[in-house]
C-alpha beads as a LAMMPS data file, in Angstrom:
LAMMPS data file: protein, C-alpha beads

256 atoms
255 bonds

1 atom types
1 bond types

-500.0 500.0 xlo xhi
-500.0 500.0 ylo yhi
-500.0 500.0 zlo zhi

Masses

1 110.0

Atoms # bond

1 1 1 -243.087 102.712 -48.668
2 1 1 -243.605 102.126 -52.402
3 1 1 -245.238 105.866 -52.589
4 1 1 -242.257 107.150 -50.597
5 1 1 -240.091 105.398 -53.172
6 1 1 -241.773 107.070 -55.953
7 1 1 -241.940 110.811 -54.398
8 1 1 -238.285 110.302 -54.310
9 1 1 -237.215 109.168 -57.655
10 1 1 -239.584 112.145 -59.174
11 1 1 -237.771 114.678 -56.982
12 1 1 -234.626 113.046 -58.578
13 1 1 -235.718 113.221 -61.735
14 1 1 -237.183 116.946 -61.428
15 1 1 -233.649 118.137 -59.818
16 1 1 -231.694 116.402 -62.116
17 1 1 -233.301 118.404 -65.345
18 1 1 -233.095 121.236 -63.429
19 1 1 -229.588 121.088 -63.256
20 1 1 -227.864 122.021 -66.558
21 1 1 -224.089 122.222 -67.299
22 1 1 -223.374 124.463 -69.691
23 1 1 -219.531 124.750 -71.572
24 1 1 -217.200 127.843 -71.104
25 1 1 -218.228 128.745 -75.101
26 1 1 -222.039 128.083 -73.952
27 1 1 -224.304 130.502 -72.016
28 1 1 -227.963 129.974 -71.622
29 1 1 -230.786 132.364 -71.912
30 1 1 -233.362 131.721 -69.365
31 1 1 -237.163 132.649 -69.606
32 1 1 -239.185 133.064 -66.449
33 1 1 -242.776 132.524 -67.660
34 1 1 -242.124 134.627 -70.771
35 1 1 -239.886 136.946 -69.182
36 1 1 -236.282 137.649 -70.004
37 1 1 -234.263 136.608 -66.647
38 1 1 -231.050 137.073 -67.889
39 1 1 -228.063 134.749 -69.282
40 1 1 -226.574 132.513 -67.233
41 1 1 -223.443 130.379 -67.554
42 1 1 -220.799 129.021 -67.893
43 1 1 -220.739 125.916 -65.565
44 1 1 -223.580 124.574 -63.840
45 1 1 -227.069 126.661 -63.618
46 1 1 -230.512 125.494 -61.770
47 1 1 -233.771 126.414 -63.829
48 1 1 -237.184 125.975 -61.995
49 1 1 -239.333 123.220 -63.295
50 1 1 -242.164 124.450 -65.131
51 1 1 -241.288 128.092 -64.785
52 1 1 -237.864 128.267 -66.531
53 1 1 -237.100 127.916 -70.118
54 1 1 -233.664 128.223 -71.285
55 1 1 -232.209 129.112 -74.712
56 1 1 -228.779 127.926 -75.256
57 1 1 -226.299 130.333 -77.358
58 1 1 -222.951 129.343 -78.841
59 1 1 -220.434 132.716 -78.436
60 1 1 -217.609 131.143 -80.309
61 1 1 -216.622 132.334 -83.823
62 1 1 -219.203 131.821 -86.564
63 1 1 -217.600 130.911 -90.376
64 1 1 -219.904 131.648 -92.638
65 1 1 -220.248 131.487 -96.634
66 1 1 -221.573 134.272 -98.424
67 1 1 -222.980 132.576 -101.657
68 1 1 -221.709 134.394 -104.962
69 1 1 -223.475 137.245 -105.973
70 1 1 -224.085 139.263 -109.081
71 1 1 -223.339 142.701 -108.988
72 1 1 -222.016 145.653 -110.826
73 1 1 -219.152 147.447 -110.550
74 1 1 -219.184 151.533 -110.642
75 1 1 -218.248 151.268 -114.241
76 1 1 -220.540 149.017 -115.538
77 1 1 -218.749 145.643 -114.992
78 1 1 -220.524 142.800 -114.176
79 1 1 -219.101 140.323 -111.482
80 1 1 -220.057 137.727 -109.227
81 1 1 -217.959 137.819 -106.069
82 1 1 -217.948 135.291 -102.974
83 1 1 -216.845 135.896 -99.829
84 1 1 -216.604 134.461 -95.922
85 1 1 -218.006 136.234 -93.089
86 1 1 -216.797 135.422 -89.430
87 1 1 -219.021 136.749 -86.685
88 1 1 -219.431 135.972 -83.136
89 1 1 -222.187 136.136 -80.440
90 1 1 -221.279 139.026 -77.407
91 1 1 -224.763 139.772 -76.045
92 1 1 -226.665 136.145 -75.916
93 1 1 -229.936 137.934 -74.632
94 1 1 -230.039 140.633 -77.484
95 1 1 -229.112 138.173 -80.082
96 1 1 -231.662 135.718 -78.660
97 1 1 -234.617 138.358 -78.241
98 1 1 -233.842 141.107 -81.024
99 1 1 -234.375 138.716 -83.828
100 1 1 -235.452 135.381 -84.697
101 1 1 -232.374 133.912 -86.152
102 1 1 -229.049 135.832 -85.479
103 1 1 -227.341 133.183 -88.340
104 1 1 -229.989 133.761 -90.926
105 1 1 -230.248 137.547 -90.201
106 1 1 -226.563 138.173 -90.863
107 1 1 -226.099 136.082 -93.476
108 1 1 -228.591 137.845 -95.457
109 1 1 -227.514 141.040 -94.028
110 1 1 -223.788 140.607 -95.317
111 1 1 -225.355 139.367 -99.142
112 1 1 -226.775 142.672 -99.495
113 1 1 -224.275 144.471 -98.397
114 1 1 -222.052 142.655 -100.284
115 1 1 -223.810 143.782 -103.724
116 1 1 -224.556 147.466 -102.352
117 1 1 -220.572 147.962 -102.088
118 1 1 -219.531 146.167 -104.899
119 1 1 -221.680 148.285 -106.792
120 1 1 -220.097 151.518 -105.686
121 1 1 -216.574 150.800 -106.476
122 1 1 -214.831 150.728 -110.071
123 1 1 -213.571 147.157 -111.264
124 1 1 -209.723 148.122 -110.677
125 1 1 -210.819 148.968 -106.940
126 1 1 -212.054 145.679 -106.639
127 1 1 -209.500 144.079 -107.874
128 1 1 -206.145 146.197 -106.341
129 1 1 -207.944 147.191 -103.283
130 1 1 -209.459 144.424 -102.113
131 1 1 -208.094 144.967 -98.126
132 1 1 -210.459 148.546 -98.101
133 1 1 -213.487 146.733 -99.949
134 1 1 -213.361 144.132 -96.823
135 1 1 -213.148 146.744 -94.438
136 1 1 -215.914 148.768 -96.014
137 1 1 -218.093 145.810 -95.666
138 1 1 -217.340 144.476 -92.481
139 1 1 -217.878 147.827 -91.064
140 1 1 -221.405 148.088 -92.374
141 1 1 -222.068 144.888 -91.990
142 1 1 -221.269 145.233 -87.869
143 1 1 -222.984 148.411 -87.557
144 1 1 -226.160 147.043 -88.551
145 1 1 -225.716 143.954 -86.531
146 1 1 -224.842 145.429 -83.381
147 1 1 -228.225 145.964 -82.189
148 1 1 -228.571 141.996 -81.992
149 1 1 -225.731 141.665 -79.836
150 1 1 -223.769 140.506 -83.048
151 1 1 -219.859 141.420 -83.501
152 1 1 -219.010 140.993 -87.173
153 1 1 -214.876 139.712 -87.032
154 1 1 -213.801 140.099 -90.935
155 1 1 -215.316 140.018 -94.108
156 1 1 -213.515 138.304 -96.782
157 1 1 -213.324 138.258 -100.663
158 1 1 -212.413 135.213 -101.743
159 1 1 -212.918 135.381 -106.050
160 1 1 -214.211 137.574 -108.066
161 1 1 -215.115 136.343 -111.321
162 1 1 -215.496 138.699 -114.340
163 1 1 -217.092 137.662 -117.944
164 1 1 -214.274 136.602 -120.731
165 1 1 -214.289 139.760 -122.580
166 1 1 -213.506 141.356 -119.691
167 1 1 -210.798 138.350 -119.284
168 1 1 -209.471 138.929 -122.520
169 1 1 -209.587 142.935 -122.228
170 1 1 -207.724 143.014 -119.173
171 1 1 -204.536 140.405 -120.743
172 1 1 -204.287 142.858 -123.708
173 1 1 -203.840 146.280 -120.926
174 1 1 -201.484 143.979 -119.590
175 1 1 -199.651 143.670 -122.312
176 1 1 -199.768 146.844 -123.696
177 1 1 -198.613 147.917 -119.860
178 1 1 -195.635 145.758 -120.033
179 1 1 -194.360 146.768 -123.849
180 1 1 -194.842 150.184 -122.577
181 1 1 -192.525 150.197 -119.714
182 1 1 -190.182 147.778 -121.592
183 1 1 -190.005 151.049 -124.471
184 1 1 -189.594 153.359 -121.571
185 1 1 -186.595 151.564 -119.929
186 1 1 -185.050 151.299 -123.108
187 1 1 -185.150 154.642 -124.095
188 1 1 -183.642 155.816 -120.739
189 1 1 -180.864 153.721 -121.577
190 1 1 -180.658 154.957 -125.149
191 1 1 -180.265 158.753 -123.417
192 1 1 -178.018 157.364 -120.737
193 1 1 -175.501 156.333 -122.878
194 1 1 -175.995 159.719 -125.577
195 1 1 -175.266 161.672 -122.127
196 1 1 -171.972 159.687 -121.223
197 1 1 -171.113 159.628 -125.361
198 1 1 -171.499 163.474 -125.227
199 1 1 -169.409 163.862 -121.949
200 1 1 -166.553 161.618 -123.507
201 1 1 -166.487 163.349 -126.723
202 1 1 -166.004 167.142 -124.585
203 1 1 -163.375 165.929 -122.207
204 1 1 -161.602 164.093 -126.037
205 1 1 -161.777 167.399 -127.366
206 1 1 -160.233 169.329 -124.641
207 1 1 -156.834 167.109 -125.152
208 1 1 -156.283 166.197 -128.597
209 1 1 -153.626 163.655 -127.485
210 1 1 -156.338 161.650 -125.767
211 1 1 -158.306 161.212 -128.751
212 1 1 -154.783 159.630 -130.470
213 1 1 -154.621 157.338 -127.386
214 1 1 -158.009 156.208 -127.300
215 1 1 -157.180 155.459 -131.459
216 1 1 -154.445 153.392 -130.606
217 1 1 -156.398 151.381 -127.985
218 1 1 -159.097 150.974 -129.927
219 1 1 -156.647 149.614 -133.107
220 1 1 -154.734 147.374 -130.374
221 1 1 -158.227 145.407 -129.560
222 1 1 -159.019 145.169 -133.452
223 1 1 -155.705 143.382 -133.915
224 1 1 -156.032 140.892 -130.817
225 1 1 -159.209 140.075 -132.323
226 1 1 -158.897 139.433 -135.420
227 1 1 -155.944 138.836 -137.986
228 1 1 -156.234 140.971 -140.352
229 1 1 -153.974 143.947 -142.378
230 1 1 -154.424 146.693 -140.118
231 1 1 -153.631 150.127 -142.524
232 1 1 -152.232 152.817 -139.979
233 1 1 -152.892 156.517 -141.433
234 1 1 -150.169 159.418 -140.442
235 1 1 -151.473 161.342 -137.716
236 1 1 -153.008 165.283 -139.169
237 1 1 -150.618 167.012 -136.665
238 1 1 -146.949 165.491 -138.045
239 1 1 -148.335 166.208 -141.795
240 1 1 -149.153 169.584 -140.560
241 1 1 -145.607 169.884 -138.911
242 1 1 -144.153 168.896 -142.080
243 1 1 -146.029 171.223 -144.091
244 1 1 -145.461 174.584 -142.065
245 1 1 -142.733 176.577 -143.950
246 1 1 -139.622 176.635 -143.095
247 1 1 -137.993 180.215 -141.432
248 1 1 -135.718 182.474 -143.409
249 1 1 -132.005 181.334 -143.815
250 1 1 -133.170 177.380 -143.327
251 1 1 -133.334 175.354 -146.064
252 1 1 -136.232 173.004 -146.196
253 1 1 -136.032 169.432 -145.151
254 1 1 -136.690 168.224 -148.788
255 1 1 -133.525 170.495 -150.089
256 1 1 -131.119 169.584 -147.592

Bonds

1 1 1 2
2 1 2 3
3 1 3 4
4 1 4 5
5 1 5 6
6 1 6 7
7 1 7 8
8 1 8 9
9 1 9 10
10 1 10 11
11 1 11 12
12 1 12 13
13 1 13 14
14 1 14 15
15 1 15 16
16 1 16 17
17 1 17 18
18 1 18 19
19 1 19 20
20 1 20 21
21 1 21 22
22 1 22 23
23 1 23 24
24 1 24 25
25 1 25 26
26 1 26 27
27 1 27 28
28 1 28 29
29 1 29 30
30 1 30 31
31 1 31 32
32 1 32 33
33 1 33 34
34 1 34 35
35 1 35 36
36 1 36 37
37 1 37 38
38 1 38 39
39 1 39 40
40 1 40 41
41 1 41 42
42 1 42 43
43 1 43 44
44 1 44 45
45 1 45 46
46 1 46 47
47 1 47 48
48 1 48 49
49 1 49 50
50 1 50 51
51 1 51 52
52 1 52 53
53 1 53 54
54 1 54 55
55 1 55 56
56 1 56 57
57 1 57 58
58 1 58 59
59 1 59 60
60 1 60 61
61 1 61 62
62 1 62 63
63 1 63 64
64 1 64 65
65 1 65 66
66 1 66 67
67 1 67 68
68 1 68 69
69 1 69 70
70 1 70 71
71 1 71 72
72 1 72 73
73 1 73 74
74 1 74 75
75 1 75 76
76 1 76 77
77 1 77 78
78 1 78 79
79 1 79 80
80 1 80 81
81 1 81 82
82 1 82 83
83 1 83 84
84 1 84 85
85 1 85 86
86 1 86 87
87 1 87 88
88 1 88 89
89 1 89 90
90 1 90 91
91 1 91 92
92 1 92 93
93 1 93 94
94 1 94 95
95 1 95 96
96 1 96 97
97 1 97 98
98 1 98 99
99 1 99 100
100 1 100 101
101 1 101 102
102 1 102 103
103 1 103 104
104 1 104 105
105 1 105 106
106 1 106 107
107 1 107 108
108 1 108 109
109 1 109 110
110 1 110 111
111 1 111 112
112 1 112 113
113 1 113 114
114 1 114 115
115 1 115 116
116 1 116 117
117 1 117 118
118 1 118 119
119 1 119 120
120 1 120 121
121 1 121 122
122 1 122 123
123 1 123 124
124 1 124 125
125 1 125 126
126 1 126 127
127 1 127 128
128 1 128 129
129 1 129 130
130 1 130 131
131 1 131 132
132 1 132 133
133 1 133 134
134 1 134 135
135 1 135 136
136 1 136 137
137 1 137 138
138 1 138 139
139 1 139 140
140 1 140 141
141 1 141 142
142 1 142 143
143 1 143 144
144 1 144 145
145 1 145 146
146 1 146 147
147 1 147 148
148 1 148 149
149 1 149 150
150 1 150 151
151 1 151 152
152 1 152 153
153 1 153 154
154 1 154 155
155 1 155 156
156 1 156 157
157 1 157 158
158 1 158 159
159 1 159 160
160 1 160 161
161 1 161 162
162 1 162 163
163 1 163 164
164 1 164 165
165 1 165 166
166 1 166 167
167 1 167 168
168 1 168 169
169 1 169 170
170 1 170 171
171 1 171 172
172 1 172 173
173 1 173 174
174 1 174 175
175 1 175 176
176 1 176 177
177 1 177 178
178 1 178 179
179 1 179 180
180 1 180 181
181 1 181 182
182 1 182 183
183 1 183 184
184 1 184 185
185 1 185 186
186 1 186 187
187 1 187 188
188 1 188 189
189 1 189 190
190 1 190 191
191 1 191 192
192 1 192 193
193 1 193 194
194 1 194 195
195 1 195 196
196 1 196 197
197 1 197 198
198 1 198 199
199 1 199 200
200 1 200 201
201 1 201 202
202 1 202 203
203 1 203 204
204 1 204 205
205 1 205 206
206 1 206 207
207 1 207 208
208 1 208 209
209 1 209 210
210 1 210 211
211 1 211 212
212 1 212 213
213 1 213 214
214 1 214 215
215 1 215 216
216 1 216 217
217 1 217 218
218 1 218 219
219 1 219 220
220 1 220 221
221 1 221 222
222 1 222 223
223 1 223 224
224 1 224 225
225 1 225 226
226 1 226 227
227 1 227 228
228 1 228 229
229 1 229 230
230 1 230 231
231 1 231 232
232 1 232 233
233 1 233 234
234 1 234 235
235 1 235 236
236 1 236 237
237 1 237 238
238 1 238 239
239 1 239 240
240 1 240 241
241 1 241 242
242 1 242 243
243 1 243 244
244 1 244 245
245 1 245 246
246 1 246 247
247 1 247 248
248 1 248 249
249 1 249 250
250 1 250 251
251 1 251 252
252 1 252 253
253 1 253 254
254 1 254 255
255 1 255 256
C-alpha cells in the first residue's frame, strides 16, 4: 500500500507539470527532443515529461528605448537623437528559432538604423519632417526583422539635440526670417495704400467739385479738433470768373 501510495502521488506530480496554462497574450514553443513541434496556446497545453520542452513567448506590444545616438546629418550637422521603438511578436516559432534574442536583435537593429538614416537626411529634414524620418525607419527597421517573425509597430523621435552653435545659428535665421516677412507685409501695405491714393486722386480729377468737397471736409475735421484760426483761401475758379473780361457793350463789375 505505501508503494501504491507513492506510484500515485508521482503520477500526480508528473501530470500536474505536464499541464501548463498559458495566458491569451502567451503562446508556448514546444521542443520534441530538439525538434520544433510547433506553438501551442493559449489556454491549457499537455507537454510529455522528459520529451517536451517549451519556450514561452510574450506577443503583446514591446516599448522599447533606443539609447541616443551620434550621428550626422547630410550636411554635416552633428546630432544625437533618441527615439522609442514598439514592436510585437507574430510568429513565436520564427522569433524563437531564427535568432537568439528577438529583444536584443531589434534593439540593436533599430540603433543602426537609426544613425544610417539620420545620416542621409539634411538637418531641416530632421527637424520639419520628422513624421517621414519615422516612417523611413520603421520601414527598414520591419523589413529586416520580418524574417524573425518580428512586426515593427512605430518608430519614434523623441529629441534631437544639436550643439549650441548650431542653437545659436538657428535663433539668428529665425530672426532674420521673422524681420523679413515683417518688411514684406509692410511694404504690401505701403503699395496698397499708393494704389487706393492713386485711384482717389483719378476719380478727384475727373470732377473738380469733388476735390472742393473733400477740402471742405477735410477743414470741417481740423476745426472740431482743434481751436484754432482756420484762414479760408478763395476758391481758383470764382477768381478766374472774376477775371474773364467782360463782353462788348457791358461794363465791368468794378465800373458799374
Amino acid at each position: 500500500m505505501p508503494g501504491i501510495a507513492i506510484l500515485v502521488i508521482l503520477a500526480v506530480l508528473i501530470l500536474a507539470s505536464s499541464l501548463k496554462v498559458l495566458r491569451e497574450y502567451e503562446r508556448a514553443v514546444v521542443f520534441r527532443l530538439g525538434r520544433l513541434a510547433g506553438a501551442r496556446g493559449p489556454g491549457v497545453i499537455f507537454l510529455i515529461p522528459l520529451v517536451d520542452r517549451m519556450v514561452k513567448v510574450d506577443l503583446r506590444t514591446v516599448t522599447m528605448d533606443i539609447q541616443p545616438q551620434e550621428a550626422i546629418t547630410r550636411d554635416n550637422v552633428t546630432t544625437r537623437v533618441d527615439a522609442v521603438l514598439y514592436f510585437r511578436v507574430v510568429d513565436p516559432a520564427r522569433a524563437t528559432v531564427e535568432v537568439e534574442d528577438y529583444r536584443y536583435a531589434t534593439s540593436q537593429l533599430a540603433r543602426t538604423t537609426l544613425r544610417s538614416v539620420i545620416g542621409q537626411v539634411e538637418l531641416d529634414e530632421l527637424l520639419a519632417h520628422r513624421e517621414q524620418v519615422n516612417q523611413r525607419i520603421q520601414a527598414i527597421v520591419d523589413q529586416q526583422a520580418e524574417p524573425w517573425g518580428i512586426k515593427v509597430v512605430a518608430v519614434e523621435i523623441k529629441d534631437v539635440e544639436l550643439p549650441e552653435g548650431m542653437k545659436r545659428a538657428m535663433a539668428r535665421q529665425a530672426e532674420a526670417e521673422r524681420e523679413r516677412r515683417s518688411k514684406v507685409i509692410h511694404a504690401e501695405g505701403e503699395f496698397q495704400a499708393a494704389e487706393r491714393l492713386l485711384e482717389a486722386a483719378e476719380i478727384v480729377s475727373r470732377s473738380p467739385v469733388a476735390l472742393q468737397l473733400r477740402y471742405l471736409q477735410t477743414l470741417s475735421e481740423i476745426a472740431s479738433e482743434q481751436n484754432s484760426t482756420i484762414v479760408f483761401p478763395i476758391p481758383v475758379e470764382l477768381l478766374q470768373a472774376l477775371w474773364k473780361p467782360a463782353p462788348e457793350g457791358q461794363k465791368p463789375l468794378s465800373e458799374s
